[in-house]
C-alpha positions as CSV (number, residue, x, y, z in Angstrom):
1,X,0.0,0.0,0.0
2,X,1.5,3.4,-1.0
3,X,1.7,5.5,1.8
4,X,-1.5,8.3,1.7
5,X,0.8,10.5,3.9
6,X,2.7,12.3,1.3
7,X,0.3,12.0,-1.2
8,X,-0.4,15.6,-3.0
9,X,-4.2,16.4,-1.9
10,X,-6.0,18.0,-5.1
11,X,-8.8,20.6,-4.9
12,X,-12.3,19.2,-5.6
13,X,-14.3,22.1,-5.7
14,X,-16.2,21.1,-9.5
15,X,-17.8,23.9,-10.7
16,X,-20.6,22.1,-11.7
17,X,-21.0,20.9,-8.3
18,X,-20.7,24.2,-7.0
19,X,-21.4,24.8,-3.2
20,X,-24.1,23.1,-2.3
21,X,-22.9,20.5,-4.2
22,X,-19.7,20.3,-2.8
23,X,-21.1,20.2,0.7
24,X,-23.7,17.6,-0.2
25,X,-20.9,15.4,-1.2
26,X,-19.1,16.1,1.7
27,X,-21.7,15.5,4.2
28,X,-23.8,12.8,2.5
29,X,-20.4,10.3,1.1
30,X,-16.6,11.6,2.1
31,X,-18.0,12.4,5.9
32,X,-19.8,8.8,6.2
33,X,-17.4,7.0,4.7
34,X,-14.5,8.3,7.3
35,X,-16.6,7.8,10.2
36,X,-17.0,4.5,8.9
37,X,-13.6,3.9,8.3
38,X,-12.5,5.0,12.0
39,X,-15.1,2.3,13.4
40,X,-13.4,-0.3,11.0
41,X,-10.1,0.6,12.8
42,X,-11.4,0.1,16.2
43,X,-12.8,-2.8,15.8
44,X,-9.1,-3.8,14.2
45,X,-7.4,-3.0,17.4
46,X,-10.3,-5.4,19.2
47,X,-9.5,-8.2,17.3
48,X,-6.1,-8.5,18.6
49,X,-7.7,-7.5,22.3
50,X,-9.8,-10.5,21.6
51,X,-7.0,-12.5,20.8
52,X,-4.7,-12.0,24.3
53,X,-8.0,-12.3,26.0
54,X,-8.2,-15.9,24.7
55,X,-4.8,-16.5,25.9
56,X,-4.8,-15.1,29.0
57,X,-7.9,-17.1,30.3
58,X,-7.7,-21.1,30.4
59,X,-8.9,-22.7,27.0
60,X,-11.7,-24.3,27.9
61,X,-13.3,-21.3,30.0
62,X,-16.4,-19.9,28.9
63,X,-13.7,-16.2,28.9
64,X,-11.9,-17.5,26.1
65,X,-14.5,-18.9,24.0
66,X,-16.5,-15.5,24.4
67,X,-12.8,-14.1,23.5
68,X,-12.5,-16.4,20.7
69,X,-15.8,-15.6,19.2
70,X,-15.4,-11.4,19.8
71,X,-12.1,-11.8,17.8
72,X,-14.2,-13.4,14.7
73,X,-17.0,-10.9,15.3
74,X,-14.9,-8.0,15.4
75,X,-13.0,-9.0,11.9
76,X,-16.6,-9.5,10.5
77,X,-17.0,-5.8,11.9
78,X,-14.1,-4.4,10.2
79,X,-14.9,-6.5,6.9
80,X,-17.9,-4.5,6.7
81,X,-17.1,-1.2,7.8
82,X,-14.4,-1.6,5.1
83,X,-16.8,-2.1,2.7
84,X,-19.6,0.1,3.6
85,X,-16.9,3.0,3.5
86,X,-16.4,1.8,-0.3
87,X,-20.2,2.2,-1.1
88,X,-20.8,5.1,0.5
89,X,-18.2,6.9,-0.9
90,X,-16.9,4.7,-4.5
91,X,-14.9,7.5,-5.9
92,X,-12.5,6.5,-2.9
93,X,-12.9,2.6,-3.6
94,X,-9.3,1.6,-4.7
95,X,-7.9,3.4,-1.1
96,X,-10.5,1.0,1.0
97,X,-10.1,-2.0,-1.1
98,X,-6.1,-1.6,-1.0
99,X,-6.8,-1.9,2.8
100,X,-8.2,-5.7,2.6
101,X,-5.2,-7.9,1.8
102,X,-3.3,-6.9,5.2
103,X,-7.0,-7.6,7.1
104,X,-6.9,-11.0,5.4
105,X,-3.3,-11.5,6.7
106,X,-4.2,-10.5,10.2
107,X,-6.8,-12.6,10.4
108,X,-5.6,-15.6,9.3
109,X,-2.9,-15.2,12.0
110,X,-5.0,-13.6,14.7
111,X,-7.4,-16.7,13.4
112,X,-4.4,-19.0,14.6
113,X,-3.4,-17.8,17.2
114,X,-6.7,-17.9,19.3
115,X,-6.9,-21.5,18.2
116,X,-3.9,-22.2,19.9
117,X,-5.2,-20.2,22.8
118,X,-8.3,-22.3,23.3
119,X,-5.8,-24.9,23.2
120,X,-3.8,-24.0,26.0
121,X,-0.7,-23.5,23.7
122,X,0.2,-19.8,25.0
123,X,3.6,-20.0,23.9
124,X,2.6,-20.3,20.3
125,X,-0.3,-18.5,20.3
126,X,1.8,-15.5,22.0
127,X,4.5,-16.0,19.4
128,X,1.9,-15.6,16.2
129,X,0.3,-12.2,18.0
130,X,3.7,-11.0,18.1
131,X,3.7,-11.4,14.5
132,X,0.2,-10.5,14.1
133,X,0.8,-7.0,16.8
134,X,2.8,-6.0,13.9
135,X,0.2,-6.5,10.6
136,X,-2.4,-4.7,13.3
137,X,-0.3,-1.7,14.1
138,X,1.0,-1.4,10.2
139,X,-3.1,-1.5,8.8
140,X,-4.1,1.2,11.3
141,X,-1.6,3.2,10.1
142,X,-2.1,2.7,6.3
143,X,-6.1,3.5,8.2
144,X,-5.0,6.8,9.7
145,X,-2.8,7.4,6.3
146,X,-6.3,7.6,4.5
147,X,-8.1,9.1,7.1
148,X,-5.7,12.5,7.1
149,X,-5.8,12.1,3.6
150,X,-9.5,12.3,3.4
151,X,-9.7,14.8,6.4
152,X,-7.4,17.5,4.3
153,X,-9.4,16.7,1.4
154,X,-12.4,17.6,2.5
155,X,-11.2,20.0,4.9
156,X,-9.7,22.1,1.2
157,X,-13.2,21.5,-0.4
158,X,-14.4,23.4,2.5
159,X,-12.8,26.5,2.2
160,X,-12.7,26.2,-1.6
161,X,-16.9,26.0,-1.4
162,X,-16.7,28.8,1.4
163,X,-14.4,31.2,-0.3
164,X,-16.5,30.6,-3.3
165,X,-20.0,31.4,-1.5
166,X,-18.3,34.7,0.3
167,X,-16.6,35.9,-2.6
168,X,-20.2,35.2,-5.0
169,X,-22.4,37.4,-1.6
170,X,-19.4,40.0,-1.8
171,X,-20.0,40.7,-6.0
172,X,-23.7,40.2,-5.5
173,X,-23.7,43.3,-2.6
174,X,-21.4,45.1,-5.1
175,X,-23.9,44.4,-8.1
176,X,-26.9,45.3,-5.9
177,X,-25.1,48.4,-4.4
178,X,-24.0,49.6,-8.2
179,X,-27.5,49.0,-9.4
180,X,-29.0,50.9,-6.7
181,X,-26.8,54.0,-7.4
182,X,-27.6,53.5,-11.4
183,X,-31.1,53.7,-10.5
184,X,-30.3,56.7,-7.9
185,X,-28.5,58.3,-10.7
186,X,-31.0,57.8,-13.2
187,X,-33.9,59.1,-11.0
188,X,-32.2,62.0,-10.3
189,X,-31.5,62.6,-14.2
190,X,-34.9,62.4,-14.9
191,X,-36.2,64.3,-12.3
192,X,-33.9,67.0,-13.1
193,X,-35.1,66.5,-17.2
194,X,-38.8,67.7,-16.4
């Protein structure tokens, strides 16, 4: 995954989208989809949670299998926040997708290792989390990577759409101000042409 941190952040105020356009978008797809996005991160970091809970408790304790079974349900959880931030917002698809592969890799280790956990084999179960701490901590920062990314993005569209409104009141005052001193002026004219 190319790192969204240094990536240039274009301007995407269209002018056919103009402001309220522009805010639309921002409020009714980039905004969703980044909450989304931050819920898909948390429940990352609770997957691994899950995990050390299940190897911290005996295996066959009712602890662990509740562990166990949060792990699964909270990759379930970030599956889907990961792809509800892809339909709610599809122009920024290919960053969410890109995410997936390193999910898949966590879980089929975090998968593992709670296995062994239920098992009783903390030694190797502690081993593949020390693996697995490290795919965690790399996707939430490719997650945060696209998060600031998205957050100066729509933070630019912002101030594009509001410097466009206050600069369109500003030559609409000027416009009314000039036509009232046209129509001043040619009152005056008149009334001075009887």
């Amino acid at each position: 995954l190319v790192s969204h941190r240094d990536a240039e952040i274009p301007l995407e105020l269209d002018a056919p989208l103009g402001v309220d356009g522009v805010y639309s978008d921002l409020t009714q797809s980039q905004y969703p989809a980044t909450v989304t996005l931050v819920r898909a991160n948390r429940a990352l970091n609770a997957i691994g949670y899950s995990v050390y809970r299940t190897i911290a408790y005996d295996g066959g304790s009712t602890e662990a299998k509740a562990a166990a079974k949060a792990a699964e349900d909270n990759y379930a959880a970030t599956t889907q926040f990961m792809a509800d931030a892809a339909r709610l917002d599809p122009g920024d698809k290919a960053s969410f997708d890109a995410l997936k592969p390193k999910l898949e890799a966590i879980h089929a280790i975090t998968q593992s290792a709670a296995a062994h956990g239920l098992k009783n084999e903390n030694d190797e179960a502690t081993k593949e989390m020390v693996k697995g701490d490290g795919l965690i901590g790399a996707l939430n920062d490719d997650i945060i990577g696209v998060f600031n990314v998205r957050t100066a993005q729509a933070g630019k569209a912002s101030a594009a759409a509001s410097a466009n409104a206050y600069s369109t009141t500003i030559m609409m005052v000027v416009i009314g101000v000039a036509g009232l001193g046209i129509g001043v002026g040619v009152g005056l004219w008149l009334a001075m042409a009887k």
